[in-house]
N, C-alpha and C positions, 0 to 999 in steps of 0.2 A: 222612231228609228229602229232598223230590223238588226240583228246580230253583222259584224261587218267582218268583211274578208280581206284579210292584210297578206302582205307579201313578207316569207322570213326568212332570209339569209345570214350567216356565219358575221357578217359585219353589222347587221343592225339586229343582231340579237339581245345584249343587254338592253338597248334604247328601248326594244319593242317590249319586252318583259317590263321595266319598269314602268313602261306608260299603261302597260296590264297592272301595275300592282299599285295603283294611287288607293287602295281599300287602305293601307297601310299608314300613310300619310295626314292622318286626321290630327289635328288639332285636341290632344286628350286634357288639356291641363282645365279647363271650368268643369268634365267629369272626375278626373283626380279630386279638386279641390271636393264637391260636393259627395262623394264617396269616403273620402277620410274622414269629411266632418260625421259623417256617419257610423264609421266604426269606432271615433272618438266617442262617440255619446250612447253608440252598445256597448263597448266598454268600460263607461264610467256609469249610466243607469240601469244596464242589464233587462228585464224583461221589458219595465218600464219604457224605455226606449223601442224593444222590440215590438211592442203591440200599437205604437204612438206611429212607426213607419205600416204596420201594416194595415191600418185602417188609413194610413195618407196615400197610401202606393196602390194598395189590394183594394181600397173600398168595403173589408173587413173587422168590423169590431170583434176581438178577440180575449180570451180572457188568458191567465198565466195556468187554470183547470183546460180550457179547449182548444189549446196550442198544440197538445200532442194528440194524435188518431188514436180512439181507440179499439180494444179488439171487436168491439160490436160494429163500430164507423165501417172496418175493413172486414168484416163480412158481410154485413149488409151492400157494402160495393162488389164484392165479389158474385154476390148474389142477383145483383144487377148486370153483369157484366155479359153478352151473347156465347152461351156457353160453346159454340166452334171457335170464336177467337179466343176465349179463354186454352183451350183444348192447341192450339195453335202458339201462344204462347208457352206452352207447358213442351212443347219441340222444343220453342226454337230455344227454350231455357236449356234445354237437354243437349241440345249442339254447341251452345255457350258455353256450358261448363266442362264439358267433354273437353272442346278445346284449350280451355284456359288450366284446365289439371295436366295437361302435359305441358304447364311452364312453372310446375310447381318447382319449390328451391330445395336444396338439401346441403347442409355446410358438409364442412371434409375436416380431418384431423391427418398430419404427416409426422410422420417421426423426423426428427435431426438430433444429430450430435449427441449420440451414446444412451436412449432414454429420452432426451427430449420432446417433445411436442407442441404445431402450433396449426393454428388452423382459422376456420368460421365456423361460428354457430348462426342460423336463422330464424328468427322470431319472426311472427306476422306484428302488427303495429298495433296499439290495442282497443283505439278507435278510430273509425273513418265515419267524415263526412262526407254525402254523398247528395248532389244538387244537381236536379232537374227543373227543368225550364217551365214555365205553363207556356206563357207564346198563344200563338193563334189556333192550336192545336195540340191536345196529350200527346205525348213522346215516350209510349210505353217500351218502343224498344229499347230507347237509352237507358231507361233505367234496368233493364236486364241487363245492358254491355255494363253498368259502373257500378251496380251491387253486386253481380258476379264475379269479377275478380278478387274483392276485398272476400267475398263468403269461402271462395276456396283458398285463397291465402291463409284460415283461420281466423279471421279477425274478429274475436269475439264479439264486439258492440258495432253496429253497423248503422251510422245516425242517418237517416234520409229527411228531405229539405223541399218543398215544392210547394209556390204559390197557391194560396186558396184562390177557389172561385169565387166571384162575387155574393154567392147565398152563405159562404163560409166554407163551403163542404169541397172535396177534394176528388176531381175526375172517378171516378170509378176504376175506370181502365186502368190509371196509375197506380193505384191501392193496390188492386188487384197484382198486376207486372211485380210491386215492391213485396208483396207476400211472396209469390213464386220464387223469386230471388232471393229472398232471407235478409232482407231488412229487418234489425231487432227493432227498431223506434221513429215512427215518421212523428215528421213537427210542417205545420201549414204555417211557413212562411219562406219569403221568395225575396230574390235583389239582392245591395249590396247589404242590406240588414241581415240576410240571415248566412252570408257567408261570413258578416264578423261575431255573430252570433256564437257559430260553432269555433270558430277561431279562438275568442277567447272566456266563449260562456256563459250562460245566464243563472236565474236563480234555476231557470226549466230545464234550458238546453243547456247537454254538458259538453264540453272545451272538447275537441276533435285533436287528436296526430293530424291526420293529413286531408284534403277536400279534393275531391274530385267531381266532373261533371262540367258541362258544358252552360252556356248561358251569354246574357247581353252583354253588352259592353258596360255595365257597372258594375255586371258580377263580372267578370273576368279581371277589370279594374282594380275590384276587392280582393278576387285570387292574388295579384299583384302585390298588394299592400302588405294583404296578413301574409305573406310566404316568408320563412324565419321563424316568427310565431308558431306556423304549422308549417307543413312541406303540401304542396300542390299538384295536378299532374301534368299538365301542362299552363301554356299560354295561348287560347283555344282562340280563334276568328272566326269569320263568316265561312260559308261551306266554298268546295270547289271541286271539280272534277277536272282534269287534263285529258285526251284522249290522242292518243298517238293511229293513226288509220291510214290503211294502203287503198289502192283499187280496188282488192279483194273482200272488204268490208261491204255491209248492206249500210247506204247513206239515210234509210230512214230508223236504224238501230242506235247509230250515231247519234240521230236528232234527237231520238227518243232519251239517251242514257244524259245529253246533255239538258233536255230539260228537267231531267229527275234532278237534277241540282240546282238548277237556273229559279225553280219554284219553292227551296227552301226560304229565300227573301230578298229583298231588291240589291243586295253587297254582294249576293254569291255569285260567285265565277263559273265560268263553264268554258273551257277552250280547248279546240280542236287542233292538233298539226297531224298536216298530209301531206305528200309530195305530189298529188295529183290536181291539178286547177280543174278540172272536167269533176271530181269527188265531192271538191269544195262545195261548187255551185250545184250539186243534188242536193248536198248537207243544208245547202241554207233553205231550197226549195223547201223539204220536208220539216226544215225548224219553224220556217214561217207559218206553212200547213198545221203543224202539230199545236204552237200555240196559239192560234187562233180558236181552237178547238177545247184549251184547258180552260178549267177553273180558276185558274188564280192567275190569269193574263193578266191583269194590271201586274203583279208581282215580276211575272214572266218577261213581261214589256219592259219594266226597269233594269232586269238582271239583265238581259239581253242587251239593252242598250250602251251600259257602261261597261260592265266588265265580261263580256265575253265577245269571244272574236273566234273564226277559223283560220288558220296563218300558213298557207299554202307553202313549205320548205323546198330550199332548193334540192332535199337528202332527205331519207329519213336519217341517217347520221344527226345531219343537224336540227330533224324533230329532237332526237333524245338530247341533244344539247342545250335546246331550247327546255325542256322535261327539266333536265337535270338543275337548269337554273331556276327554273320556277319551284320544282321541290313540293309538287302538289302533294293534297288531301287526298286524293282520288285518283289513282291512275289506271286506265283502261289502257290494253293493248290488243288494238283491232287489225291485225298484221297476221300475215303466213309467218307461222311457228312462233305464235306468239310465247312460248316458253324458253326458246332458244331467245327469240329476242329479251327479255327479259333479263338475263346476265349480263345486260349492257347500265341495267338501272340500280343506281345505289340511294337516290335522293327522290321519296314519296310515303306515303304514311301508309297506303294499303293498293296492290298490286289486283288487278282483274283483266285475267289472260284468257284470249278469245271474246271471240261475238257473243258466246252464253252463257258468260261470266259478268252478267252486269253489274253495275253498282247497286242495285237495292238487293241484290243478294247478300251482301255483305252491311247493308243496313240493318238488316230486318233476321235472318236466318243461319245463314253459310257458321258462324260460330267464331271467326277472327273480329278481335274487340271492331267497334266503330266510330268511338272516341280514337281521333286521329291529331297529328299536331296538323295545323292551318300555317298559308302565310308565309308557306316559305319555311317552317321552324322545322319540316322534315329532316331537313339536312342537318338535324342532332337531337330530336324528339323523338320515340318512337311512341307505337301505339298504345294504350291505356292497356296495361296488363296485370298477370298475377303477382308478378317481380315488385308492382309499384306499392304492394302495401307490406314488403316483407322490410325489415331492418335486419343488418348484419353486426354482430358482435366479433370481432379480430377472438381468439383465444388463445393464449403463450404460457405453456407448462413445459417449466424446463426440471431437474434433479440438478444435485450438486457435480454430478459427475459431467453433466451436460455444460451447466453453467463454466465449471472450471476447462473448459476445451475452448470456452471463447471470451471469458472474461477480460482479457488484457489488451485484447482486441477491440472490447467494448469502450474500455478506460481510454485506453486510444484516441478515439474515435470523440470520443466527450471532453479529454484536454483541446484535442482542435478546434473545438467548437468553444475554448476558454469555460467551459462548464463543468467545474472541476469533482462540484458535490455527485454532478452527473458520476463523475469517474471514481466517486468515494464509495459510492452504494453498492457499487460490484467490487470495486479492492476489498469493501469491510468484511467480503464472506470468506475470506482466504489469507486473514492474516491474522 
């Protein structure tokens, strides 16, 4: 069955969204249960458990000496690696970090009250873990988007986390990405073992602040679980792109940017709103054309079949309405002045304005993270950033002369609340 073309208007708009969103709707409790038993038992036998999943999960015997890369492993991979993509990487690292140092934090300090002062201070966090997928394919750019921000946040220790290959050894490509990025320490293991790993530790791996990084649905699971334990950076899903397109749009640019997602794996979404029926029916001609043509058309035939659609609106109004409620991963704006248009959207994880602004620009190069929240979580997640690895410390220095201008105020303020010792600690300095 080929991508289908729905009718959307202002009254079947939620119905049509939620029958787009059943990726959501899964049945999690036998992956819960078989995920906990698992960071139960990394955190009660520590390696020993870690090396007992990864030779059941990886097909990898492992030792508690050949769990971490070492600096020979990661030059001999780099050494492997086609030195123009390597040279290509070492860009798009340079536009990464570019753009992630102008979200760097800086606390503030204000005076009150005669002398006083109170303010933030910003610390970076003092370790991150940081987990890449293996999958059917290295994903060297992710690991530039999630080592990156924690490296210019300052975070001294910087743990990275990715499935061995079957011979034991670890993509090249990845090694290489995690050196460019400033990873202090990779560890070859993958799932939900090695997110409770860093969560709470081993005799190898040591206990992370916070994890970041994208992954299956047993790591994201895990992210679930241990969060509290550590802090997380989102609650990550299947990929998506939304693509908002008028008449003035090219319908085979469309097809094109929609199977750039459609061929991440058979959940991901791809959805088109247009106001033109005549668009529509280009857009599906040249999707049909385009996947017949790719590589991972079994993959492409699934994503297609279930969750992606074009939904011919009565408005473009009611495209961004339908946008807005979906809250995508991915938002493309293939419309005249798509920038102007653009001040209409407040709910998507990363904006691409104009027809030559595609989405692998921003996968692979452009420099805005590409760890994005999924699923709808737009609408209060934002994207994986510099902010997410900084902690903030309140700081309140006040003098006597400061203190004495609001102290009775304070005592106040603390009998209301029946809390009286509350109201002692500030009377005992004045009497």
């Amino acid at each position: 069955m080929k991508c289908k073309i729905l009718e959307g208007t202002k009254e079947n708009l939620k119905s049509t969204v939620e029958s787009l969103g059943v990726r959501g709707k899964m049945d999690l409790k036998p992956v819960i249960d078989t995920v906990q038993s698992v960071i139960d038992d990394i955190r009660t036998n520590g390696d020993e458990a870690l090396l007992r999943y990864t030779e059941k999960f990886d097909g990898v015997k492992l030792t508690p000496e050949t769990l971490r890369v070492t600096e020979e492993e990661i030059a001999s991979a780099i050494s492997q690696v086609d030195p123009e993509l390597f040279e290509v990487m070492k860009r798009a690292e340079a536009n990464i970090r570019s753009f992630h140092e102008k979200q760097r934090e800086e606390g503030f300090m204000m005076g009150v009250y005669s002398g006083g002062k109170v303010g933030v201070r910003v610390r970076p966090i003092t370790t991150a873990g940081i987990y890449v997928p293996g999958g059917t394919a290295p994903l060297p750019s992710t690991v530039l988007m999630d080592v990156i921000p924690a490296s210019v946040a300052g975070v001294k220790r910087i743990v990275f986390a990715t499935p061995p290959r079957k011979d034991g050894t670890i993509a090249p490509v990845i090694l290489a990405a995690a050196k460019i990025a400033g990873a202090t320490e990779i560890y070859k293991m993958g799932g939900a073992q090695a997110i409770a790993a860093m969560a709470y530790g081993t005799e190898t791996v040591p206990r992370v602040d916070k994890i970041a990084g994208p992954g299956n649905i047993y790591v994201n699971t895990a992210k679930r679980l241990v969060y509290g334990q550590v802090d997380i950076d989102m609650f990550a899903g299947p990929s998506e792109i939304l693509i908002i397109a008028d008449d003035s749009a090219d319908p085979d640019f469309v097809a094109a940017d929609m199977l750039s997602q459609a061929e991440h794996d058979r959940l991901a979404s791809a959805i088109v709103l247009t106001d033109s029926a005549e668009f529509s029916e280009k857009v599906l001609e040249r999707v049909d054309v385009r996947s017949d043509m790719a590589e991972r058309n079994e993959i492409l035939a699934a994503s297609l079949r279930d969750y992606c659609a074009i939904i011919v609106c009565d408005s473009l109004d009611t495209a961004v309405e339908f946008s807005e409620e979906i809250a995508p991963e991915h938002l493309e704006l293939c419309v005249r002045d798509a920038e102007k248009f653009s001040e209409k959207i407040n709910n998507c994880g990363a904006m691409f304005l104009g027809s030559y602004s595609p989405e692998p620009l921003g996968d692979y190069f452009a420099g805005p993270n590409h760890t994005l929240p999924t699923s709808g979580t737009a609408r209060f997640f934002s994207p994986l950033n510099t902010g997410d690895f900084y902690k903030k410390m309140s700081v309140i220095n006040y003098n006597r002369e400061s203190l004495e201008q609001v102290y009775k105020d304070v005592a106040m303020f603390a009998d209301s609340e029946g809390l009286t010792c509350h109201a002692a600690a500030v009377r005992a300095r004045f009497m």
